[in-house]
N, CA, C and O of each residue as an XYZ file, in Angstrom:
468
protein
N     -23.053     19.736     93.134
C     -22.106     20.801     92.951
C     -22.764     21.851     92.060
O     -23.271     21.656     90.956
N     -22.678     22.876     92.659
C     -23.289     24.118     91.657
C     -22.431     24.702     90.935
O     -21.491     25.188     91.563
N     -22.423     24.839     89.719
C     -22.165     26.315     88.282
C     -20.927     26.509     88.796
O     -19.977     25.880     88.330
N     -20.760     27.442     89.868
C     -19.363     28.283     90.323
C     -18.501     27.352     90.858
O     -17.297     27.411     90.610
N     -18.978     26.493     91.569
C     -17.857     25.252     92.015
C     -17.144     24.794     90.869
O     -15.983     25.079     90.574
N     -17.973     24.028     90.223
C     -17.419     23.523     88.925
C     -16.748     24.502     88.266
O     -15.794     23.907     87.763
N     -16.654     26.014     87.873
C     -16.018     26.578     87.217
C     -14.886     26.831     88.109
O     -13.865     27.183     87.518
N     -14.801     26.732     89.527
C     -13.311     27.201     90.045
C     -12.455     26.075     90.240
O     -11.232     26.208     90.226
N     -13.100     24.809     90.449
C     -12.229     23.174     90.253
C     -11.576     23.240     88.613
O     -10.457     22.787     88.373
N     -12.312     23.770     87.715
C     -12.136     24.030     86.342
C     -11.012     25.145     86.273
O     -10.050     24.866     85.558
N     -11.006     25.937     86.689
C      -9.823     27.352     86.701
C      -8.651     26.629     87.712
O      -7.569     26.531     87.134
N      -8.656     26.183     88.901
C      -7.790     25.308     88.942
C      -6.863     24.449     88.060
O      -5.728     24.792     87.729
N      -7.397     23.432     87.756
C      -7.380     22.371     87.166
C      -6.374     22.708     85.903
O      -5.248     22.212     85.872
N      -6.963     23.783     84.631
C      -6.044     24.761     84.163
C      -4.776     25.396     84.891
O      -3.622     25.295     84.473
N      -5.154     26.036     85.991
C      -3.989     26.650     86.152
C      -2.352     25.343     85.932
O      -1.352     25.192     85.231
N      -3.154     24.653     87.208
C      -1.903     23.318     87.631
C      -1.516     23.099     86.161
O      -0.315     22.904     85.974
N      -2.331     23.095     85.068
C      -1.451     22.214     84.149
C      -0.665     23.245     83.457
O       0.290     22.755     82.855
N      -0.750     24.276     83.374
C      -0.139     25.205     82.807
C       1.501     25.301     83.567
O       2.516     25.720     83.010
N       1.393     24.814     84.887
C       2.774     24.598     85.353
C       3.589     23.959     85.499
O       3.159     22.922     86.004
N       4.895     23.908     85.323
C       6.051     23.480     84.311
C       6.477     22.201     85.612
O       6.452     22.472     86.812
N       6.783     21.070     85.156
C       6.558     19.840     86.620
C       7.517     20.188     87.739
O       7.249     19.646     88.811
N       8.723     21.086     87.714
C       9.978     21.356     87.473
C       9.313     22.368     89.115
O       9.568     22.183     90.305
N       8.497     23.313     88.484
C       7.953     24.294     89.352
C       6.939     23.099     90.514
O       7.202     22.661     91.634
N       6.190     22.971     89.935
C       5.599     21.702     90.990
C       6.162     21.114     91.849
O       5.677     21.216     92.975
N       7.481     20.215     91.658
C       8.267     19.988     92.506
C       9.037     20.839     93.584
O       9.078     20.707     94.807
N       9.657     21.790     92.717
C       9.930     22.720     93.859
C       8.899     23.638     94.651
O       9.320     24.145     95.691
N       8.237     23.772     94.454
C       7.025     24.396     95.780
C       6.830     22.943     96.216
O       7.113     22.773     97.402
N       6.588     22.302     95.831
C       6.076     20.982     97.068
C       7.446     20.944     98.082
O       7.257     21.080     99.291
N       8.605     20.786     97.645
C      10.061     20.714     98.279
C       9.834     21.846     99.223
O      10.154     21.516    100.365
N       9.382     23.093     99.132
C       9.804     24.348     99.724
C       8.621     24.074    100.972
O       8.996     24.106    102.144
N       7.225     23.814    100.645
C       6.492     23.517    101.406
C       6.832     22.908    102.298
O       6.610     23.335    103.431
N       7.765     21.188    102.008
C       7.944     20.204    103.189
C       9.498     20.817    103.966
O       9.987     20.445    105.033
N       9.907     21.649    103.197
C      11.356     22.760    104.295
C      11.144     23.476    104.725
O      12.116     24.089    105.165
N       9.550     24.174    105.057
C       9.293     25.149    105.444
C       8.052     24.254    106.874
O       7.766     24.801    107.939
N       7.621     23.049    106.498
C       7.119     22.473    107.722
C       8.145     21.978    108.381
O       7.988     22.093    109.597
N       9.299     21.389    108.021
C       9.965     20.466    109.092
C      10.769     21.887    109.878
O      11.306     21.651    110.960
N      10.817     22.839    109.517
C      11.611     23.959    110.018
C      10.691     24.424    111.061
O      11.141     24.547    112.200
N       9.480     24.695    110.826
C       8.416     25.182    111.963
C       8.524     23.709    112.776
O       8.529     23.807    114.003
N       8.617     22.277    112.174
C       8.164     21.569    113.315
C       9.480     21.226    114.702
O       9.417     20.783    115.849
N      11.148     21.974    113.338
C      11.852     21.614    114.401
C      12.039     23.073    115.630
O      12.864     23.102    116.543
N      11.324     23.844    115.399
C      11.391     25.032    116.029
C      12.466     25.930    115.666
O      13.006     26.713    116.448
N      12.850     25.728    114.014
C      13.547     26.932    113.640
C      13.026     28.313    113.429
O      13.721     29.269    113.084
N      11.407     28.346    113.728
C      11.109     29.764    113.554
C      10.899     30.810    115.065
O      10.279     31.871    115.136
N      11.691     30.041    116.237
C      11.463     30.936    117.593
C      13.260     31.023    117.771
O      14.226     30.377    117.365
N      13.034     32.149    118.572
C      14.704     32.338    118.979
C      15.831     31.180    119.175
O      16.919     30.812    118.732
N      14.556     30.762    120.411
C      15.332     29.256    121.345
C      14.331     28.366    120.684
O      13.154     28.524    121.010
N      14.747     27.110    119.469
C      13.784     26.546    119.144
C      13.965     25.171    120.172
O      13.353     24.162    119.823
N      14.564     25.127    121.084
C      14.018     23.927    122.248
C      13.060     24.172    123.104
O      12.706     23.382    123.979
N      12.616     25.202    122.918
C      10.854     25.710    123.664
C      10.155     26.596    122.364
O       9.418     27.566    122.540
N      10.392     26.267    121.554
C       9.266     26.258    120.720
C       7.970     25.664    120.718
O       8.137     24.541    120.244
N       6.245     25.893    121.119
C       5.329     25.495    120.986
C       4.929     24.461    119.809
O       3.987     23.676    119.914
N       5.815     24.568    118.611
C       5.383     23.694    117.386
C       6.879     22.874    117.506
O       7.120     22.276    116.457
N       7.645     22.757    118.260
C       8.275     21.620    117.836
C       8.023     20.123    118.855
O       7.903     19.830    120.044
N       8.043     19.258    117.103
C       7.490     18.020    117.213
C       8.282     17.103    116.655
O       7.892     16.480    115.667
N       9.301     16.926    117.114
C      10.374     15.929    115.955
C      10.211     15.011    115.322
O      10.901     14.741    114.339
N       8.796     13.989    115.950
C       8.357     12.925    115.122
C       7.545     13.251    114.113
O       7.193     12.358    113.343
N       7.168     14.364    113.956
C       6.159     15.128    112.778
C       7.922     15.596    112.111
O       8.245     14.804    111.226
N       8.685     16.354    112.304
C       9.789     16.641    112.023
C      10.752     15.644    110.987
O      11.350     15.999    109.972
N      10.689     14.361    111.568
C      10.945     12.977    110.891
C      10.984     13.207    109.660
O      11.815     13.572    108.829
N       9.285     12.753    109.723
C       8.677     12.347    108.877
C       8.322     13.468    107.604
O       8.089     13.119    106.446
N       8.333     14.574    107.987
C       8.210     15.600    106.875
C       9.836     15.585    105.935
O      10.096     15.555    104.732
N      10.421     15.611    106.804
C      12.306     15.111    106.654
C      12.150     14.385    105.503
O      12.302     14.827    104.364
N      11.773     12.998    105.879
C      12.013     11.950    105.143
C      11.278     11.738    104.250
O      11.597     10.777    103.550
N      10.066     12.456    103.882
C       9.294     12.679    102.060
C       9.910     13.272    101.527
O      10.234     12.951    100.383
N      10.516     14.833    102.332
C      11.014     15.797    101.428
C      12.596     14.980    100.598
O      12.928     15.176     99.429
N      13.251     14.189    101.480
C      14.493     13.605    101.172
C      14.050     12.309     99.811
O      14.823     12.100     98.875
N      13.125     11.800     99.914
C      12.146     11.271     98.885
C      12.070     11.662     97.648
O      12.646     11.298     96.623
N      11.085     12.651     97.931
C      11.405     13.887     96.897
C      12.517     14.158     96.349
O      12.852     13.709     95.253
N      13.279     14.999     97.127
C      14.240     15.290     96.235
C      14.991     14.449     95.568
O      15.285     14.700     94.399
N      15.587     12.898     96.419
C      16.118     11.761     95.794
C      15.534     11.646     94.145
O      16.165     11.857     93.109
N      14.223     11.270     94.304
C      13.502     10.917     93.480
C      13.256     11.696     92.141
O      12.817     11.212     91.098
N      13.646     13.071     92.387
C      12.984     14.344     90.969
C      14.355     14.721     90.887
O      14.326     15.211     89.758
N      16.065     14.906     91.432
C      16.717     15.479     91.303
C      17.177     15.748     89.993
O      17.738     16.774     89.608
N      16.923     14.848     89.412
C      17.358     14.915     87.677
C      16.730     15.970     86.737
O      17.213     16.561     85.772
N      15.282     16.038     87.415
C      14.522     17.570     86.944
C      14.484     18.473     87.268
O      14.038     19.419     86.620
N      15.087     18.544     88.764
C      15.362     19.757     89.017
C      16.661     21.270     88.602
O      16.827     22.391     89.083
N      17.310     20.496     87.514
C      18.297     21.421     87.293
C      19.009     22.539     88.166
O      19.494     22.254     89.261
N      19.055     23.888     87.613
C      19.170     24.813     89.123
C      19.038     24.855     90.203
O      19.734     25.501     90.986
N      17.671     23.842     90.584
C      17.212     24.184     91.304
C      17.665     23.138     92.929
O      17.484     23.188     94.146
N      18.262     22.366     92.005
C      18.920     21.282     92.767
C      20.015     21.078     94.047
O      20.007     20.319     95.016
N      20.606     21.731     93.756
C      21.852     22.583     94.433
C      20.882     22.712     96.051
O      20.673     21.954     96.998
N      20.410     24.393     95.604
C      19.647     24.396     97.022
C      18.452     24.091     97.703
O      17.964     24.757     98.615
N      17.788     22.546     96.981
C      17.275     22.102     97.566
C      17.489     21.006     98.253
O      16.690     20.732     99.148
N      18.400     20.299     98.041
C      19.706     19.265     98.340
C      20.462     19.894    100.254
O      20.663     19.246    101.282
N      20.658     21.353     99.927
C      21.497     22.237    100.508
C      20.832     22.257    102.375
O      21.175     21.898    103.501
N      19.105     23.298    101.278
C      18.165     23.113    102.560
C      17.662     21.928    103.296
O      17.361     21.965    104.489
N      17.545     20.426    102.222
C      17.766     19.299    102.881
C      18.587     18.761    104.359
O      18.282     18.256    105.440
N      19.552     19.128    103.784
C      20.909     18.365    104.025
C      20.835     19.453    105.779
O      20.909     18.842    106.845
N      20.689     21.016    105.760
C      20.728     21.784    106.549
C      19.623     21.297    107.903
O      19.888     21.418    109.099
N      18.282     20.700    107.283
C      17.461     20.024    107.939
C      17.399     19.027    108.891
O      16.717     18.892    109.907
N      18.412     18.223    108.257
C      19.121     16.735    109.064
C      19.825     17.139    109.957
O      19.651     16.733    111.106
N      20.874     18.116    109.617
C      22.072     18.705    110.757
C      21.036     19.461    111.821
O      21.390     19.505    112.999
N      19.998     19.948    111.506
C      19.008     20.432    113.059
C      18.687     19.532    113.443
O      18.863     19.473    114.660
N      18.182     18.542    112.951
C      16.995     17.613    113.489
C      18.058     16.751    114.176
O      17.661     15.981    115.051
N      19.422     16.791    113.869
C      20.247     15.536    114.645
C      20.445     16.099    115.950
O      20.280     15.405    116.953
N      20.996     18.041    116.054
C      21.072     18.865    117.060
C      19.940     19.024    117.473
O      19.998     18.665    118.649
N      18.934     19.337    117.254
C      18.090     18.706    118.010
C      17.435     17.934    118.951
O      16.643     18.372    119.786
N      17.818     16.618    118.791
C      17.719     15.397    119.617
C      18.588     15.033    120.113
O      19.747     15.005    119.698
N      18.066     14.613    121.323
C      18.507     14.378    122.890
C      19.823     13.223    122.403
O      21.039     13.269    122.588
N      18.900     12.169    121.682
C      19.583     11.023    121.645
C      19.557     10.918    120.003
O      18.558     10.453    119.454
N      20.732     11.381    119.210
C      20.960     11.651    117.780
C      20.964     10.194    117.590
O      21.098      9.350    118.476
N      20.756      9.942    115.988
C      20.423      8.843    115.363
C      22.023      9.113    115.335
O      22.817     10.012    115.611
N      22.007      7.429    114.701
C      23.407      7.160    114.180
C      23.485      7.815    112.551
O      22.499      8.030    111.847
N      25.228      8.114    112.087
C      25.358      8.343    110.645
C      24.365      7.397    109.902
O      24.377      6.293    110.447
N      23.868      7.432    109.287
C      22.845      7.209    108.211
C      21.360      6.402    108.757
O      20.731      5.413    108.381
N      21.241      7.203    109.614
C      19.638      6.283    110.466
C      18.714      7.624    110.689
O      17.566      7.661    111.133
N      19.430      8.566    110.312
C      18.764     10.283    110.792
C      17.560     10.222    109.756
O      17.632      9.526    108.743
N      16.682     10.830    110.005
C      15.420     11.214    108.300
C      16.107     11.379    107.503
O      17.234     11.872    107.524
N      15.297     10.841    106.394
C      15.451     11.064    105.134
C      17.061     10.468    104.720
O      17.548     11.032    103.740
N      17.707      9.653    105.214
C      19.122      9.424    105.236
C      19.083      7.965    104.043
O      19.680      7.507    103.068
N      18.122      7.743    104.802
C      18.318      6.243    103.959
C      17.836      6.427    102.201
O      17.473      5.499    101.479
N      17.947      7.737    101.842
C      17.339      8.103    100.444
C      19.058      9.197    100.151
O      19.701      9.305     99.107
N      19.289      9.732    101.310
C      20.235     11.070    100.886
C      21.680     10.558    101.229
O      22.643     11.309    101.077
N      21.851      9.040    101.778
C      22.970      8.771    102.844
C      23.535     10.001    103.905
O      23.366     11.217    103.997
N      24.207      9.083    104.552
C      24.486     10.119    105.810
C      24.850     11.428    105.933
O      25.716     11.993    105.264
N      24.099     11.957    106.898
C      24.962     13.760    106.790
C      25.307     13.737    107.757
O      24.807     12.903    108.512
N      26.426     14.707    108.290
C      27.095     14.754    109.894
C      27.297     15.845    109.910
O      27.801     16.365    110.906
């Protein structure tokens, strides 16, 4: 590794810690609501011919982010509300979505958030 590598893993490395865990969490949250939304094809008109929708990638991004939030809600203060909100909004696509909807509490991320309908 040369000089400049090491100094930008280093300016990194600083930055991250300088940020508050609170903020960390929520960009990671916003990140995994902003993939399961492209993967359920909420970003085309008609997202049932959307090119990026993939519901089993959809799932599974679902069900970390529901992880997540389960898991940090206590730190998230403010911020909790609407990330809970955009959660919860996620499940209700992903159930409309599919052909053959999971049952109340078998949908992503359910078994962390209990059931949404």
């Amino acid at each position: 590794m040369n000089d400049e590598s090491s100094l930008i893993e280093g300016e990194v490395v600083r930055e991250l810690a300088d940020i508050p865990a609170v903020e960390v969490i929520s960009r990671a949250a916003v990140m995994l609501m902003s993939s399961a939304a492209e993967k359920l094809g909420l970003g085309e008109p008609d997202p049932a011919s959307s090119p990026h929708l993939d519901l089993d990638e959809a799932r599974r991004v679902i069900t970390a982010l529901a992880g997540l939030v389960t898991a940090s809600v206590e730190y998230l203060g403010p911020h909790a509300g609407p990330i809970r909100e955009g959660l919860q909004s996620l499940q209700r696509a992903f159930r409309e979505a599919s052909a053959y909807p999971d049952a109340p509490g078998a949908g992503p991320g359910e078994k962390y958030t209990g059931p949404v309908y």
